[in-house]
C-alpha positions in Angstrom: 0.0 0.0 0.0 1.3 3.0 -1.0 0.6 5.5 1.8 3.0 7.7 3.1 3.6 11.8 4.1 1.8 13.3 1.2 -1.4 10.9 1.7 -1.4 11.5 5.2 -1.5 15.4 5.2 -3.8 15.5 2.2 -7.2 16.4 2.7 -10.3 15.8 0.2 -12.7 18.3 -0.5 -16.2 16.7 -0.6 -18.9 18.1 -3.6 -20.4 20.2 -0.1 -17.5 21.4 0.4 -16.8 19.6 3.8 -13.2 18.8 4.1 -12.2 15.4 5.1 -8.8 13.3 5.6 -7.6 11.9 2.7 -9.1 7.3 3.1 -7.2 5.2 0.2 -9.5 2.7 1.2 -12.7 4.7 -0.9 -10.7 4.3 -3.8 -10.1 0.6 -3.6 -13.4 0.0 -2.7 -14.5 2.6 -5.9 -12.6 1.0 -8.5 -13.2 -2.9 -7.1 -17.0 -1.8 -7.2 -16.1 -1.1 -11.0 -14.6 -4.1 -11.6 -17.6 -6.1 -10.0 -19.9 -4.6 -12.1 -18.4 -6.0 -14.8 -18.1 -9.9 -14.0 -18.4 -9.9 -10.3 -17.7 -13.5 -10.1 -13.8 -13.1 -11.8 -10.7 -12.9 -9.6 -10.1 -9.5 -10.0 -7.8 -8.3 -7.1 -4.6 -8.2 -9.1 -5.9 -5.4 -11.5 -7.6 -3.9 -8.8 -4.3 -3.8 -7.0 -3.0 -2.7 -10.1 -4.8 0.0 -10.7 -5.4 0.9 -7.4 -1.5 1.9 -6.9 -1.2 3.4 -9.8 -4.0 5.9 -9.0 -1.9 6.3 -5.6 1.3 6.8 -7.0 -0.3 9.3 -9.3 -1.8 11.3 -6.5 1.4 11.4 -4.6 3.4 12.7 -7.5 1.3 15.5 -9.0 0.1 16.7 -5.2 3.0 16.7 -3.2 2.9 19.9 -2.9 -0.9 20.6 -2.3 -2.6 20.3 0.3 -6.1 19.5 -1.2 -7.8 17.3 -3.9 -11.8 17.4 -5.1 -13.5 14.3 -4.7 -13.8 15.0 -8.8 -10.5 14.8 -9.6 -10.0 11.6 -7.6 -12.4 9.9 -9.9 -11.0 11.5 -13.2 -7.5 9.9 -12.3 -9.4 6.8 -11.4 -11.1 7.1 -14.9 -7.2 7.8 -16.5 -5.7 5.1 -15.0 -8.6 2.2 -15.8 -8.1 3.6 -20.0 -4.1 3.7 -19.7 -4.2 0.1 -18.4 -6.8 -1.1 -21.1 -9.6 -2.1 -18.6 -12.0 -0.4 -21.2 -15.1 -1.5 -20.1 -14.5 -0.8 -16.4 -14.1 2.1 -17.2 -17.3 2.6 -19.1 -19.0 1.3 -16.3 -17.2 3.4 -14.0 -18.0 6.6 -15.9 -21.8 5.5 -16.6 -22.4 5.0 -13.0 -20.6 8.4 -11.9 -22.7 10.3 -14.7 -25.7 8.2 -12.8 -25.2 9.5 -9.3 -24.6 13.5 -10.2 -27.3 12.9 -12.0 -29.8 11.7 -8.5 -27.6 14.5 -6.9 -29.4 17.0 -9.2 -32.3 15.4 -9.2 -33.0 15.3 -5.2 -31.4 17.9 -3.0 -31.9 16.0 0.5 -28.5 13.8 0.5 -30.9 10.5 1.5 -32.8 10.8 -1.3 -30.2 10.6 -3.9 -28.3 7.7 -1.6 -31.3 5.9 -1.6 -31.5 6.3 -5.8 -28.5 3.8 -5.6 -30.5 0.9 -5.1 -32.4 1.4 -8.4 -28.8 2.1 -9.9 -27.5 -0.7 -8.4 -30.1 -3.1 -9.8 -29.9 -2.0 -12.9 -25.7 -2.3 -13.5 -26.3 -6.1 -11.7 -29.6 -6.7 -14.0 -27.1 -9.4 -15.7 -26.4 -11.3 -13.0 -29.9 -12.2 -12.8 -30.8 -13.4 -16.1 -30.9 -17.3 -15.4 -32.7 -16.4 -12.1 -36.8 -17.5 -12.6 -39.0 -14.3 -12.3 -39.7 -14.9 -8.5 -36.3 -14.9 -7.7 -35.6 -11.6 -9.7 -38.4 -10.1 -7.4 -36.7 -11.2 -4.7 -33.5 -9.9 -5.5 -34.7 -6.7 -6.3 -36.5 -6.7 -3.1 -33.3 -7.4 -1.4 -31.3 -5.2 -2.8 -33.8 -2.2 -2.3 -33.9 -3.1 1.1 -30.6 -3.4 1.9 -30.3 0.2 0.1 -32.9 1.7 2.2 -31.3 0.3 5.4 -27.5 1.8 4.3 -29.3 5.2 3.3 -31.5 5.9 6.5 -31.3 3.8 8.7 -27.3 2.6 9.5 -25.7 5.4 10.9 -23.2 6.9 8.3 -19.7 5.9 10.5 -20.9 2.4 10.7 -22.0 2.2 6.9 -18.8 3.3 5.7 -16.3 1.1 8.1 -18.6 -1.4 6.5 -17.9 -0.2 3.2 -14.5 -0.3 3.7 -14.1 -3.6 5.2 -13.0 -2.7 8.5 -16.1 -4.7 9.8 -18.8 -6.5 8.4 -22.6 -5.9 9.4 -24.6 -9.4 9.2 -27.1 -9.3 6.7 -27.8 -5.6 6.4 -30.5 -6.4 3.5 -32.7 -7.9 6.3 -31.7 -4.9 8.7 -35.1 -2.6 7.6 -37.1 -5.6 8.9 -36.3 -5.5 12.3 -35.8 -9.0 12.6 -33.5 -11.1 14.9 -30.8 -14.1 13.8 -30.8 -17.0 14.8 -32.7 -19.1 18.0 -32.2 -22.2 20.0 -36.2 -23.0 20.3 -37.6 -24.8 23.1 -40.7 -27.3 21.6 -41.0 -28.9 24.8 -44.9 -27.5 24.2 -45.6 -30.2 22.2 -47.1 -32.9 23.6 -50.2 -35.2 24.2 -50.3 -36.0 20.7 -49.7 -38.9 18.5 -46.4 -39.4 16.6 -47.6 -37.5 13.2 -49.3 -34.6 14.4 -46.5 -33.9 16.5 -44.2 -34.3 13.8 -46.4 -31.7 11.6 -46.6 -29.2 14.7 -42.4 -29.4 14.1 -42.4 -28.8 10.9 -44.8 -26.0 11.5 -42.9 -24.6 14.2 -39.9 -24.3 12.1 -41.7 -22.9 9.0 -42.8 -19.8 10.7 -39.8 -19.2 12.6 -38.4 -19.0 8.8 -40.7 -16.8 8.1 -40.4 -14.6 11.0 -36.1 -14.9 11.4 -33.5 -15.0 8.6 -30.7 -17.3 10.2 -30.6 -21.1 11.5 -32.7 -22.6 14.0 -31.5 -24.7 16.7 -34.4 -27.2 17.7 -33.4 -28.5 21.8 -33.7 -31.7 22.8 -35.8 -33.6 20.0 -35.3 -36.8 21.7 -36.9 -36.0 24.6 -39.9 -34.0 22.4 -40.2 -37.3 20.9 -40.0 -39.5 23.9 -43.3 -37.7 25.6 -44.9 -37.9 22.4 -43.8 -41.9 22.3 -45.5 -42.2 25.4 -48.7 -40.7 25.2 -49.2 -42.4 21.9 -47.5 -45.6 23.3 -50.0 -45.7 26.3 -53.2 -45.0 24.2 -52.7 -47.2 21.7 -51.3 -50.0 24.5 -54.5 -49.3 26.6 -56.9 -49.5 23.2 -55.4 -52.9 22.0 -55.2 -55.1 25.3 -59.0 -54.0 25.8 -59.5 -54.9 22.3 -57.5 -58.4 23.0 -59.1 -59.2 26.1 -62.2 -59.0 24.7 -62.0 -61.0 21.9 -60.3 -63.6 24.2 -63.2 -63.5 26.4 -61.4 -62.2 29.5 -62.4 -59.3 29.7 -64.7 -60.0 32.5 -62.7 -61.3 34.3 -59.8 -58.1 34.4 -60.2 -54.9 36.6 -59.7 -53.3 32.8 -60.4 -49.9 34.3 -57.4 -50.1 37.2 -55.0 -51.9 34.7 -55.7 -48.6 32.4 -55.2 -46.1 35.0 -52.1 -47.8 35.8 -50.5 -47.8 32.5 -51.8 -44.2 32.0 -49.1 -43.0 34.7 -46.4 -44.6 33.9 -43.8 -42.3 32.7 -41.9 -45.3 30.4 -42.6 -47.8 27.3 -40.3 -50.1 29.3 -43.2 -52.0 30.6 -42.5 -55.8 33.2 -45.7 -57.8 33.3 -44.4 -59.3 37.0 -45.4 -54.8 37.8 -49.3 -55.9 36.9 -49.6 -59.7 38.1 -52.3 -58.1 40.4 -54.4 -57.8 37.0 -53.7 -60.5 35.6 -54.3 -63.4 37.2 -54.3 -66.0 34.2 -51.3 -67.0 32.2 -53.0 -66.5 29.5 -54.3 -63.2 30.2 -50.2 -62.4 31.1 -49.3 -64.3 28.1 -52.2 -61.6 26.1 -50.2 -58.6 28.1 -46.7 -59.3 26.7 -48.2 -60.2 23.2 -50.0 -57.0 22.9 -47.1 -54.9 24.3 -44.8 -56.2 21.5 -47.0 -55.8 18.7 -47.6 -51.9 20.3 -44.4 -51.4 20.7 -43.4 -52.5 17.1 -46.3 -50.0 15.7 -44.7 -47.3 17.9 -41.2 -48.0 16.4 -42.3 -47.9 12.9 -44.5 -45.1 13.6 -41.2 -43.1 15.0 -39.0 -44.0 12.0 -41.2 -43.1 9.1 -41.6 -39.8 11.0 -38.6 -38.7 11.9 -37.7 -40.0 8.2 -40.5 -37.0 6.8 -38.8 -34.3 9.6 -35.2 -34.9 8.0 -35.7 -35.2 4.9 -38.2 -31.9 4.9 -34.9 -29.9 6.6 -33.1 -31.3 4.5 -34.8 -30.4 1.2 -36.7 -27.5 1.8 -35.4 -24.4 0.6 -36.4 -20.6 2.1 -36.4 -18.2 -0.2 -35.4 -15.3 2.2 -33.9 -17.2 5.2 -31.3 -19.6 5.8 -31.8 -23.2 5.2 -29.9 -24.5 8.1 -32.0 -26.3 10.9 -29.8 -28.0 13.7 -31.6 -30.7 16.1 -30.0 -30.8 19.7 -29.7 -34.6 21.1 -29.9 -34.5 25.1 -27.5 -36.5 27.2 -30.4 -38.7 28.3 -30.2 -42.7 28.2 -33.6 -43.0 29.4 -35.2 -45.9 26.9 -37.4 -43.8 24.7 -34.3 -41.4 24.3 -31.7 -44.4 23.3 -34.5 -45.7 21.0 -34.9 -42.3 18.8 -31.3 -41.7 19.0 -30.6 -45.6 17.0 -33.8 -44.8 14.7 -33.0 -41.2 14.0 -29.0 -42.2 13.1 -30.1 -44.7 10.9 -32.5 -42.0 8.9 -29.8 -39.5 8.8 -27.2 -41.8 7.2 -29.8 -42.9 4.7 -30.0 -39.0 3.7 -27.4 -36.9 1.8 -27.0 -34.4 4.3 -26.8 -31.0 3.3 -29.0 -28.5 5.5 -28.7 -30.5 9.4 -26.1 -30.4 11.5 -26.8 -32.5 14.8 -25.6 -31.7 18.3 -25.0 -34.2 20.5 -24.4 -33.8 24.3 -22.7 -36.1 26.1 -21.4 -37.5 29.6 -20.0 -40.4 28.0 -19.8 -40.6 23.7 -19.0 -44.4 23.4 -22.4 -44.7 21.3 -21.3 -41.8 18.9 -18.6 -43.1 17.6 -20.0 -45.6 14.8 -21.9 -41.8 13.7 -18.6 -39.9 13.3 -16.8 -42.9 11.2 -20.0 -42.4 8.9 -19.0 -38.6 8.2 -22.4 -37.4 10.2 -22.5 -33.5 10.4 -22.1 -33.5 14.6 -21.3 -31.2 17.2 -20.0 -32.8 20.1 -21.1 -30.7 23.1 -19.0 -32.3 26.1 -21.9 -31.9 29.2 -19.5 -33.3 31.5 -16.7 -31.0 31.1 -19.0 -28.0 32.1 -21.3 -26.9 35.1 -24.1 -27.4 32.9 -27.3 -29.6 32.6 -29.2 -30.5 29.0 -30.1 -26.2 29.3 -27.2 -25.6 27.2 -27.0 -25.5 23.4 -25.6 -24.2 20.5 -25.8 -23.0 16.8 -24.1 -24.5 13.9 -20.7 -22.6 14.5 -20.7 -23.9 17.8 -21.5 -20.2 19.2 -23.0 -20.6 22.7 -25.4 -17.9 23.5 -26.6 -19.5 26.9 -25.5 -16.3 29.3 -28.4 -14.4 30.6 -28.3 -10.5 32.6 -29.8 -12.8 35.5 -26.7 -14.5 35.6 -28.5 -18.1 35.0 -26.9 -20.7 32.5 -29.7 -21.5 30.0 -29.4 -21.8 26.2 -33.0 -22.3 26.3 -35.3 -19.9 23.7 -32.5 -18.3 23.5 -31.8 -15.4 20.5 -28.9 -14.6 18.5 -30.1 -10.9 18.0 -26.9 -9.8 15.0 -23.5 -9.9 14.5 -21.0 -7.7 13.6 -17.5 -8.8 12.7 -14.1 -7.0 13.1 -11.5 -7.6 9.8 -8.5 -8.1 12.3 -6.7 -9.0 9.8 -7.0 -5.5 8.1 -4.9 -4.1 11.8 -2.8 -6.7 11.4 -2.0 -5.7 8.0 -1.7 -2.0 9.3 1.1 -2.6 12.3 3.8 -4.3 13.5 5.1 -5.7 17.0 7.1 -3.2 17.9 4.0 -0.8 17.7 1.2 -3.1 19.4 -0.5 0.2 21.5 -1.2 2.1 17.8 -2.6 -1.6 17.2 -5.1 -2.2 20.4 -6.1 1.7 20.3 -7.6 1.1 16.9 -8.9 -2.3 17.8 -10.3 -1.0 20.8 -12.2 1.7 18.4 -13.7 -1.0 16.3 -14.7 -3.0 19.1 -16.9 0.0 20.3 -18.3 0.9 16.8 -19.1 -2.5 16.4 -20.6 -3.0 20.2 -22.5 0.7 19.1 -23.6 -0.9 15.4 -25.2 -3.6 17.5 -26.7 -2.0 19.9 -28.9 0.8 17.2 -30.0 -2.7 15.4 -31.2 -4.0 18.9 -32.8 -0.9 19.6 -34.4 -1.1 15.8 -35.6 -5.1 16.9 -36.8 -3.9 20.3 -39.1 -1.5 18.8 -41.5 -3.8 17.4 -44.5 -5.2 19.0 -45.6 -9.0 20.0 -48.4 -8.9 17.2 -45.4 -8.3 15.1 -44.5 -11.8 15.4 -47.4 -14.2 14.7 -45.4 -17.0 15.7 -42.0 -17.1 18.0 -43.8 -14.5 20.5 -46.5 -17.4 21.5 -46.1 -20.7 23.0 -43.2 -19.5 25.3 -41.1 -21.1 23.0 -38.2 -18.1 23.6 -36.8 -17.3 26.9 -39.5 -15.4 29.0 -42.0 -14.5 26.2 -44.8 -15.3 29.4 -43.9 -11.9 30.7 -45.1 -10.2 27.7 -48.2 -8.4 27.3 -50.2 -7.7 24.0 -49.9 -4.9 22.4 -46.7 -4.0 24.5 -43.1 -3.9 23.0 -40.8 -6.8 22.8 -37.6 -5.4 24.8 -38.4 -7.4 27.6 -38.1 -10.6 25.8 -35.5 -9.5 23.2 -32.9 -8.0 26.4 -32.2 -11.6 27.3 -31.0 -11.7 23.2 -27.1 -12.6 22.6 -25.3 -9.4 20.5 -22.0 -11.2 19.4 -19.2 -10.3 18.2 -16.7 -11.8 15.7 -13.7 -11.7 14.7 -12.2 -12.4 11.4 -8.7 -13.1 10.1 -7.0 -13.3 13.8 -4.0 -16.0 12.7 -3.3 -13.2 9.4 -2.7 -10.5 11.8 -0.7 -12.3 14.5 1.5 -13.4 11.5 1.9 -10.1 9.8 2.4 -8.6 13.2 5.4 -11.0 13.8 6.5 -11.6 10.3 7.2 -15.2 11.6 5.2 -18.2 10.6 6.0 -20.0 13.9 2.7 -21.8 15.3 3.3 -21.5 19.0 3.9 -17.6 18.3 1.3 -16.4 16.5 -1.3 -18.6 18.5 0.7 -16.8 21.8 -0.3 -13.3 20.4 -3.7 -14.5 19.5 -4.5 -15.6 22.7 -3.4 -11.8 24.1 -5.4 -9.9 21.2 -8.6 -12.4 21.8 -8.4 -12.0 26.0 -8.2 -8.1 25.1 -11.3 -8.1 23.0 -12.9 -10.4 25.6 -12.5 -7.6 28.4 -13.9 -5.2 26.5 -16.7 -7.2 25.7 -17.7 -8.3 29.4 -17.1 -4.4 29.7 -20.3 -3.8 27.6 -22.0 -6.5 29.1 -21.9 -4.9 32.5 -22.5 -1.6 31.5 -25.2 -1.9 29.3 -27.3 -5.0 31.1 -26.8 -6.6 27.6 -25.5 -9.6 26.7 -22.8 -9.2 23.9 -20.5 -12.2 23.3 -17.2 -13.0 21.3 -16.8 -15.4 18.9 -14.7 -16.2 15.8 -16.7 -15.4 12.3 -17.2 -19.0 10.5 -19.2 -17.9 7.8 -16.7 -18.4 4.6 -18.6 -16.1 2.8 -18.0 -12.9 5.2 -14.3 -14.1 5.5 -13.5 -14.3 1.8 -15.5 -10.8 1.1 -12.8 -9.4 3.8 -9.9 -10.8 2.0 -11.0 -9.9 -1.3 -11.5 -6.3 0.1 -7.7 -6.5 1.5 -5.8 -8.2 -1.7 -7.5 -4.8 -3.3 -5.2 -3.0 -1.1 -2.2 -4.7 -0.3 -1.7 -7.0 -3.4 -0.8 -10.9 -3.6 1.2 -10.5 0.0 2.2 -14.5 0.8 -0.6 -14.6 3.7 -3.8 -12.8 1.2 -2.9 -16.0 -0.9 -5.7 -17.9 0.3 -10.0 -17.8 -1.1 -10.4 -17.2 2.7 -9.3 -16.2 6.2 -8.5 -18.9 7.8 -9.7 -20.4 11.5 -8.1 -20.6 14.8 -8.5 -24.4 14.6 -6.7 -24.4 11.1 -3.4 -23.3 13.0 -3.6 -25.2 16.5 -4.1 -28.7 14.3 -0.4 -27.8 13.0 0.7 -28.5 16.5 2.1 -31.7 18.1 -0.4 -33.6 20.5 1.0 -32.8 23.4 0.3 -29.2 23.1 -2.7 -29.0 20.5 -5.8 -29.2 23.2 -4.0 -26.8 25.4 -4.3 -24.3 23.1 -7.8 -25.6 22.2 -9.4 -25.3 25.9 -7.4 -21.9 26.2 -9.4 -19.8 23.0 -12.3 -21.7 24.1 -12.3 -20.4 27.4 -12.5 -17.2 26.4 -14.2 -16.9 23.4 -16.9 -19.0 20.7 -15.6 -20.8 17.6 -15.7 -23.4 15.4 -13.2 -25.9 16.9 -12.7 -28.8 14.2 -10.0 -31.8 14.6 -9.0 -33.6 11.9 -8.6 -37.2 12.7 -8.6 -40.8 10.3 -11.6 -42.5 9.5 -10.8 -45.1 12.4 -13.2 -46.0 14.8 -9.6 -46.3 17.8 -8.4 -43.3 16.9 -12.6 -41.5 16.9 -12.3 -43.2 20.5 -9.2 -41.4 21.1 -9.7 -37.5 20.4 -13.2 -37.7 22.3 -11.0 -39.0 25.4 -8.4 -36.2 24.0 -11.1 -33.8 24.5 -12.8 -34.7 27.3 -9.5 -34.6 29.5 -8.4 -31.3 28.1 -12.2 -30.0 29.4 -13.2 -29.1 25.8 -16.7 -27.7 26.0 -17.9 -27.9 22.3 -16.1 -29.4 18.9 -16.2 -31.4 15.6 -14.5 -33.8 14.5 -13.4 -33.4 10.7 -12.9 -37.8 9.9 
């Protein structure tokens, strides 16, 4: 990058005639949005590069000895630079969108106005993209992209639209921002129950469906075994009760059975695991006993084929349907239970899920002990292993897909339970990274400090935005108390007393590509040392704003490939084909500490994990003795949450 004295004293005089510092990262971002517009799907961050320093080196030559530049004459040298390269029709697309915008400037004279005109420009330079798209989804992306527009233009404030811009941190899903709507949820279906098998199964489904509707991200669904194993029972009992009446009678024993006792006692038991030597009272025949264990086996059998070709419909409906404005991601929690109903929908629903190509579940299973798992991780299951024993936690605690734990409440209780994920909003660290070296570390936490408080101050105007709306706002996830205290909440009465107990996170991106360019060493042990320091710094900070603001803001480590590879792509536009921007994306904590030897590699795992969220993956053979062996590896080193990548 090729900033230096004459960059640094140069200040830009806006069309208004306000007068800012001179930001080189506008004109990246300017002639990258050029580039996009023309086949935004190309690797274009070597002529961006390219260009990009020419346009620099330009500026610093011919102003050295001025102390301003118009915004105007920035673009013409932009324009100059893209024709004296040969980039022709980046710059026609450049100049056509530049004649566009003075063109909404003159045509609306509040500044909103003519920001918001961009999302009708924008839509019509992308109109390309969209031509395979079916006319629905060219609706929708419209919609999206007006939206998002809307949102940038009136209702993000402008400091954190632009260190969005720039890639100095990354709002989640800012075309969903206007609605008001929260993330992600771990959802508590524990309300369904006296009900048969199917209709429970279609209350799921349901459930799901108009949390879709009424989130954009993933849905964690708690404890399905034990949904399922009150549901078994109720069912099991009826149809139990129904058939021996039915038996007896046709046997011609009826008469001679208290049928009414023997009911009531089946009717409270809490278990399909039924002994006849528990009702020799009733039955005083061997025949009538011989009747008992016949019909219990036939019931049970109904019950178990019942279960499979119902949880078969649940997985393969998450795992097909597709939501046209939310994510397609459902995760369903497995308690730590070995209860018999449990054991038996945990066999029934592995066996489904390894039938299924797997694409849209991820399965979370929490364990005292994990011998039973191990068969599912040699088949290459999407799991989370969430390590019960190695935490002060019950079956309360949960997770979502990138093994972000949002179970902290202001109350101080542990309880993932209805739980929200309000937003994120993600800090490129490996944009300060880029920006400093060791020696200068305090110039590196004072900005990192800034962005942790524009991004805690970003979060905090969406939350204010979600806590605005009303219960009848949300048909659905409002009702049924299936999120954390919705029973306190009146009609007609805003949701901030439900959505304060929400999780504000966070993340950070491209940690391991700062510690290295901060060090310009490559040494694990190193760079993972200086990571641990920079997370444990954020960390503070964060528990800071917790305090403070009776919020509950976590920090995690951004998994989402796409927001890490838009971040790197935003930095190779700046600093070129460096050796650590050779990658499609920032890379993850785990990625560096599974370069380490055994002896050391969980240490460092239980230390991030300690103090922050993220997506701790082990790569291990497909071998059943060496499955056996990380668990163990794990579950000594007090691991909370991982994967294991066989």
């Amino acid at each position: 990058m090729k900033e230096n004295g004459v960059l640094e004293n140069l200040v830009v005089v806006k069309r208004s005639g306000q007068r800012v510092t001179f930001n080189s990262v506008k004109i990246a971002i300017a002639i990258k949005q050029a580039f996009d517009s023309v086949d935004e799907e190309a690797n274009n961050e070597k002529k961006i590069n390219k260009v990009y320093n020419q346009v620099l080196d330009y500026i610093v030559s011919v102003y050295e000895s001025r102390k301003t530049i118009n915004v105007e004459d920035i673009q013409d040298i932009i324009e100059n630079t893209l024709k004296k390269c040969g980039y022709n029709e980046v710059y026609q697309r450049f100049n056509e969108y530049r004649l566009q915008r003075a063109a909404s400037r003159e045509a609306f004279s509040v500044k909103e106005q003519h920001k918001f005109v961009k999302a009708v420009e924008k839509i019509g330079l992308n109109a390309k993209n969209y031509q395979e798209n079916k006319p629905i989804d060219l609706m929708l992306n419209f919609g999206k992209t007006v939206s998002q527009e809307f949102a940038r233009a009136y209702l993000l404030e402008s400091k954190y639209n632009r260190a969005h811009e720039e890639g100095r941190i990354y709002i989640e899903d800012i075309k969903s921002y206007a609605l008001k709507t929260t993330s992600s949820a771990i959802i508590d279906l524990s309300f369904i129950s006296n009900t048969d098998i199917a209709a429970s199964t279609l209350k799921i489904i349901d459930a799901i469906n108009n949390f879709k509707e009424e989130q954009y991200g993933e849905q964690t669904i708690m404890d399905l075994d034990i949904i399922y194993k009150d549901i078994m029972i109720y069912e099991f009992n009826q149809k139990f009760i129904s058939n021996l009446e039915m038996f007896f009678k046709v046997c011609g024993l009826l008469e001679f059975i208290d049928i009414a006792s023997l009911q009531t006692k089946i009717s409270n038991e809490k278990t399909m695991k039924l002994d006849v030597d528990n009702y020799m009272d009733f039955l005083k025949s061997e025949r009538s006993r011989e009747i008992f264990n016949e019909v219990y086996d036939i019931t049970i059998e109904n019950i178990l084929k019942s279960l499979e070709e119902n949880i078969t419909e649940l997985l393969t409906y998450f795992n097909e349907k597709t939501y046209k404005i939310a994510s397609n991601k459902v995760n369903i929690s497995i308690s730590s239970s070995d209860c018999y109903e449990s054991n038996i929908f945990k066999e029934i629903y592995f066996q489904v899920l390894n039938k299924i190509k797997n694409k849209n579940i991820t399965t979370i299973c929490k364990l005292g002990g994990f011998n039973y798992l191990i068969d599912e991780l040699y088949n290459r299951l999407d799991i989370i292993v969430l390590f019960l024993n190695n935490n002060t936690y019950s079956d309360n605690i949960d997770t979502l897909s990138n093994s972000l734990l949002i179970n902290k409440n202001i109350n101080g209780e542990d309880s993932a339970r209805g739980k929200i994920k309000l937003s994120t909003v993600t800090i490129n660290l490996a944009r300060l990274g880029l920006k400093y070296k060791i020696d200068d570390m305090a110039s590196f936490y004072e900005e990192l400090d800034e962005c942790l408080e524009l991004s805690k101050s970003a979060l905090v105007q969406r939350y204010e935005l979600q806590a605005s709306l009303y219960k009848e706002n949300y048909n659905y996830i409002l009702n049924n108390n299936i999120l954390y205290d919705t029973w306190k909440l009146e009609d007609k009465k805003r949701v901030r007393k439900v959505l304060r107990n929400g999780t504000l996170n966070i993340s950070f991106s491209g940690l391991m590509e700062a510690c290295i360019s901060l060090l310009n060493d490559t040494n694990e042990k190193k760079i993972l040392d200086l990571g641990l320091e920079i997370v444990k710094f954020m960390n503070e900070r964060i528990e800071k704003y917790t305090n403070d603001l009776k919020l509950n803001f976590v920090l995690s480590e951004e998994s989402n490939n796409g927001v890490n590879k838009h971040l790197l792509t935003l930095d190779k536009t700046m600093y070129g084909n460096l050796d650590i921007l050779k990658k499609d994306s920032y890379g993850s904590i785990s990625n560096y500490i599974n370069k380490l030897d055994e002896t050391q590699k969980y240490k460092y795992f239980a230390k991030y994990q300690n103090i922050c969220s993220y997506n701790l993956i082990v790569n291990t053979n497909k071998n059943k003795a060496k499955i056996e062996e990380e668990l163990k590896k794990a579950s000594s080193a007090k691991i909370k949450v991982m994967r294991l990548n066989v």
